[in-house]
N, C-alpha and C positions, 0 to 999 in steps of 0.2 A: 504494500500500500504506500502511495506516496503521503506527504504532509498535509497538501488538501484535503485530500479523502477524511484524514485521519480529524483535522480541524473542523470538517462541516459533523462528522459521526462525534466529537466533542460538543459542538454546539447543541446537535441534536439529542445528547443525553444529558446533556446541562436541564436543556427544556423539558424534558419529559423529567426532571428530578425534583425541578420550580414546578411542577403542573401538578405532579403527584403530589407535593406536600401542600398548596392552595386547595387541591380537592378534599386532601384529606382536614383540613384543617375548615372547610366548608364542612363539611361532614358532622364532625365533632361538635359547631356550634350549632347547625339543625338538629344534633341529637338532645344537645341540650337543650333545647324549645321544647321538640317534640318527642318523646317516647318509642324508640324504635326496641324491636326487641332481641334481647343480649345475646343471641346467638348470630345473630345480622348483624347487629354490631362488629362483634367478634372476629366475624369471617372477612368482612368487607376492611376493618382497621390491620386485620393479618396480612389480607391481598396487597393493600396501599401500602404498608409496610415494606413487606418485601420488595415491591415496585420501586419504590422510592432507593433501599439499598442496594438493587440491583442499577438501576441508572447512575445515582452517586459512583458506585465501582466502575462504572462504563466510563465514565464523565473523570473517574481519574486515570482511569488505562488510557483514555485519548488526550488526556492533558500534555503529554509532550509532544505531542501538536507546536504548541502555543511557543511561538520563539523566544530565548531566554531575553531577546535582546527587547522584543515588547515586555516582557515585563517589568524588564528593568528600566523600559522607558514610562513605564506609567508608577512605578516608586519612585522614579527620578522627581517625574509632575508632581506626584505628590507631597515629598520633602521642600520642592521650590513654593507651592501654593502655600507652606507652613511656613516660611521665610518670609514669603510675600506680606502674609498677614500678620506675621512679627512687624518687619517694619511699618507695615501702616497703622499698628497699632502705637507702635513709641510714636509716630509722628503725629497724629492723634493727640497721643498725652503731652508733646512737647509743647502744641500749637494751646493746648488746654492751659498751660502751664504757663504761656506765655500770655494769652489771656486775663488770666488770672491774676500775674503781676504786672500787670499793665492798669486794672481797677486798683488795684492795692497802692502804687503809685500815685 
């Protein structure tokens, strides 16, 4: 299998992994409304269940897919968007500060 292959069969168990735990978790707060009975329950929380950990294991068997160098480009984003908002947060306080003693003057 080449990397595409391998990146679209990731996405596609990513999805069916998000889909199974919204159904299941729809489930869970219908059952709490309404009275369904514990044997259905049962069955249908076992099925979702295993659903859900069988696409999680898919969804990590296909993750090296995913080029180390994306990822490391969207940690990179992420540590700069955390700098970013440091400094505009002292600049913020600075311009507050100067504000501040500029009434006190």
């Amino acid at each position: 299998m080449n990397k595409s292959e391998d990146r679209r069969k990731y996405e596609w168990y990513r999805h069916h992994a998000w889909a199974g735990l919204g159904i299941l978790s729809v489930f869970l707060a219908i059952n709490y409304f309404i009275s369904i009975p514990y044997l259905i329950s049962l069955i249908f929380v076992f099925i979702l269940s295993v659903y859900i950990i069988v696409s999680l294991t898919l969804t990590y068997k296909y993750s090296v897919s995913l080029p180390s160098e994306e990822i490391e480009k969207i940690e990179l984003k992420k540590g700069m968007e955390k700098e970013l908002l440091k400094i505009e947060k002292k600049r913020i306080k600075a311009e507050l500060k100067a504000k501040k003693k500029g009434k006190n003057n």
